[in-house]
C-alpha positions in Angstrom: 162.8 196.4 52.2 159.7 196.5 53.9 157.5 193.1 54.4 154.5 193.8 52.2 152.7 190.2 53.9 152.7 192.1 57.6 152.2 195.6 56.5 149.0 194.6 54.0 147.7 191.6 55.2 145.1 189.7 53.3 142.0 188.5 53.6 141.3 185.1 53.1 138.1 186.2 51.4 139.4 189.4 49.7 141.8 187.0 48.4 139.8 184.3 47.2 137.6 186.9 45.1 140.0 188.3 43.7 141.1 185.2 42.2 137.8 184.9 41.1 137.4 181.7 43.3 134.3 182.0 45.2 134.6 181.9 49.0 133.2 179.1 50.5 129.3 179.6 52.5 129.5 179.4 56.4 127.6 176.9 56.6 128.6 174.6 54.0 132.1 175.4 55.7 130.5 174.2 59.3 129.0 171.1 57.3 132.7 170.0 56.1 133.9 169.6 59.7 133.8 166.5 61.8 131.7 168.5 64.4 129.8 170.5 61.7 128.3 166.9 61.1 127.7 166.3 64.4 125.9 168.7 65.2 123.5 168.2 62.8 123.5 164.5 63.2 122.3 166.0 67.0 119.9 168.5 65.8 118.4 166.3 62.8 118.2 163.5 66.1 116.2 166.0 68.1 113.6 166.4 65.8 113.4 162.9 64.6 113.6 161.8 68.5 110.3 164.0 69.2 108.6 162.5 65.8 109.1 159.3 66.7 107.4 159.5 70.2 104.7 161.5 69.0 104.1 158.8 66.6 103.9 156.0 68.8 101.6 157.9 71.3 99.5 158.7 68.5 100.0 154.9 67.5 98.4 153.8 70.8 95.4 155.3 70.5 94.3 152.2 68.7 93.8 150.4 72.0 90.8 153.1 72.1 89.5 151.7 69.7 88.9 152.6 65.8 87.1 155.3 66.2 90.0 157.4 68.0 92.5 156.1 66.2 90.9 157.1 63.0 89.4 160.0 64.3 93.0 160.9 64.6 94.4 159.5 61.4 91.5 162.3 59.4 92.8 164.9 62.6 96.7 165.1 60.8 95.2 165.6 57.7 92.4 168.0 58.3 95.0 169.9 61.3 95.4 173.9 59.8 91.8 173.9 57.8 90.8 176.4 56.2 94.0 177.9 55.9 95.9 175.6 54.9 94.3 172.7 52.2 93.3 169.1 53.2 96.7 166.9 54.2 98.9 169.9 53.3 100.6 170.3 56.9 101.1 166.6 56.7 103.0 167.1 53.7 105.1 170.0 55.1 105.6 167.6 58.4 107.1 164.3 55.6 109.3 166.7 53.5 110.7 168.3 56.8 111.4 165.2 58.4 112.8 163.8 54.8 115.6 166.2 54.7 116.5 165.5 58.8 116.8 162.1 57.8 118.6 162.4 54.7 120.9 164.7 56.6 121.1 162.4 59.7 122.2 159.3 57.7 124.9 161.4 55.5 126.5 162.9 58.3 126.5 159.3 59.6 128.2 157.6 56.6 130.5 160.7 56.3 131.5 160.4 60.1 132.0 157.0 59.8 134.3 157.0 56.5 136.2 159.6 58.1 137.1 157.4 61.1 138.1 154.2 58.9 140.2 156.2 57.0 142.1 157.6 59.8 142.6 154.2 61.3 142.7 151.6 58.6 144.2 148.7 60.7 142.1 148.0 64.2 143.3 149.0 67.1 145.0 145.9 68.7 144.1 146.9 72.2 141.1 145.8 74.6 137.9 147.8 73.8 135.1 148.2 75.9 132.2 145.7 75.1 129.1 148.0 75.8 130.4 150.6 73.3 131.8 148.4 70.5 128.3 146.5 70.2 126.9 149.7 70.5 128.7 151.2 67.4 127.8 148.1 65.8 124.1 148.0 66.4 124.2 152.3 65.8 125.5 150.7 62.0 123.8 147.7 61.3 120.5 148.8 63.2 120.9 152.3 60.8 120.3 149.6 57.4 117.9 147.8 59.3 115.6 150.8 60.3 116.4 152.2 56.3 114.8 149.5 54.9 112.3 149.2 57.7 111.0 153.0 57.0 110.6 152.0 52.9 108.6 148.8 54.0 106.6 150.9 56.1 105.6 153.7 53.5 104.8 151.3 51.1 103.0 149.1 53.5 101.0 150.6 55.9 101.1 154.5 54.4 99.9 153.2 51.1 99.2 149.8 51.0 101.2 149.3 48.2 102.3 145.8 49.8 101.5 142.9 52.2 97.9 143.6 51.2 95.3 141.9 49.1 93.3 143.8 46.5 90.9 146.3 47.5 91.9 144.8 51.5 93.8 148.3 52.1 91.3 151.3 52.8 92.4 154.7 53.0 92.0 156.9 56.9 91.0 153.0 57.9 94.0 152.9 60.3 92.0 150.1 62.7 90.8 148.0 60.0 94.5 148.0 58.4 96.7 147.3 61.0 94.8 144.6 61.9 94.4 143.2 58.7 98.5 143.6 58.1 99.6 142.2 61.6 97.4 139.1 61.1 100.7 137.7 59.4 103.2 136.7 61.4 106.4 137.6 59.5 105.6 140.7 58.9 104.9 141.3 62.8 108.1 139.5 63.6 110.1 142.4 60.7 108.1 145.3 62.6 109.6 144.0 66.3 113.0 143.7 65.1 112.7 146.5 63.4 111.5 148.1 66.5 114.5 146.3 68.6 116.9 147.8 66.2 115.2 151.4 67.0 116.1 151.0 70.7 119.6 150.5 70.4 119.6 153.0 68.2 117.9 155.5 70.8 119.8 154.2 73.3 123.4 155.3 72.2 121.9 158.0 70.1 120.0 160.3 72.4 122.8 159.9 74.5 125.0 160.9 71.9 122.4 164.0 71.1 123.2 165.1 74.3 126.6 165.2 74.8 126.8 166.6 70.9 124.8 169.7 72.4 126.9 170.0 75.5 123.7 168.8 77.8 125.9 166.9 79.7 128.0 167.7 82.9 129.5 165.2 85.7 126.8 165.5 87.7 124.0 164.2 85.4 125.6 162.0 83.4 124.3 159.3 85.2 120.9 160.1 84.8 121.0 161.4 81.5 122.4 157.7 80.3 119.5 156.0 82.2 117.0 158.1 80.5 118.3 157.4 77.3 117.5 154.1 77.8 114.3 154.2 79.3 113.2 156.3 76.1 114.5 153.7 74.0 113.0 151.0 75.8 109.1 152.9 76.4 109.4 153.4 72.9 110.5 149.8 72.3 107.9 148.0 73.9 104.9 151.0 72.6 105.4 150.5 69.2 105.8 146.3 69.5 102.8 146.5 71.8 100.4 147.1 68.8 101.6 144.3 66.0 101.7 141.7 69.2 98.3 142.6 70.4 96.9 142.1 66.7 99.0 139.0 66.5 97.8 137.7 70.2 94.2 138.5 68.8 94.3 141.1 71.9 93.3 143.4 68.5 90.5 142.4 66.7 
């Protein structure tokens, strides 16, 4: 009797239609996979990596004064005219980065779930201190920078909050930041929020890299120590604003 599963083998997908069972996309296939989701934790970190330094060079143009730094504020929202209508790009830049960080932080909670449940009871061994506080800060600072992004749309992208009535004026970036670092607590949330962001960096563009196979013996080294000097530029560039207000440096 001849063996009918070596002679006509199937096709897993030729299978599955035929059972009427619909094969599953590439792509959502890739997704399911611990490295699927890291490599788009990596690839949704590149992009956010490069907004987030865009954002705080464009954020120091306010020691140019107000002028440049609302010049710049109408520039991202004029940026494509006539082609494109007023703020639209802008738009097309918040949904883009939207979905990389929607995709970043479930990736992140799946990835982590997954390596609870495959060891439930702690290691009882001696772990390196550097990496555990790392993990740690890459998951507490993750909540901390959550809610710090929601604060910040409602506070300084709308004025929704920490404002008085009518105080708020739209494309009057100067006038605003001054007006909402003039309170100490809410420059002292911005600077830990900002802290929180470096460790983040830190662990996470090293992270990028090695996810992306950037890495090799010979620049490890150096790739680790620019991590960190990222991290720390970007650190001490975005704190640099709310302290100067708060110093009266920013008036």
């Amino acid at each position: 009797m001849s063996n009918n599963a070596t002679l006509n083998p199937v096709h897993p997908v030729t299978d599955a239609a035929r059972r009427g069972v619909a094969a599953p996309h590439r792509a959502l296939a890739f997704w399911h996979t611990m490295i699927g989701k890291k490599v788009v934790m990596a690839v949704t970190g590149v992009v956010l990596v490069g907004f987030v330094i865009a954002h705080m060079l464009g954020n120091l143009k306010i020691f140019l004064g107000p002028d440049e730094i609302n010049g710049y504020s109408r520039f991202l929202r004029e940026v494509g005219r006539p082609a494109l209508a007023y703020g639209q790009l802008l738009w097309v830049v918040r949904i883009v980065l939207l979905i990389c960080v929607t995709l970043h932080i479930t990736a992140a909670v799946q990835l982590s779930r997954t390596s609870w449940a495959a060891r439930p009871v702690g290691y009882n061994v001696k772990r390196n201190i550097e990496t555990t506080f790392s993990a740690r800060m890459m998951r507490w600072g993750g909540v901390i920078l959550v809610a710090f992004i929601l604060f910040h749309l409602f506070h300084l992208t709308t004025g929704k909050v920490g404002f008085h009535a009518g105080q708020f004026r739209h494309l009057a970036v100067y006038q605003n930041v001054i007006a909402a670092f003039a309170v100490w607590p809410v420059t002292l949330f911005y600077v830990v929020a900002m802290g929180a962001l470096c460790f983040h960096l830190d662990h996470g563009i090293w992270s990028m890299l090695q996810t992306l196979g950037w890495n090799t013996a010979r620049n490890e080294r150096v790739l680790k120590i620019a991590s960190r000097a990222i991290a720390i530029v970007v650190f001490l560039g975005f704190s640099s604003v709310p302290i100067s207000v708060l110093a009266g440096w920013l008036h």
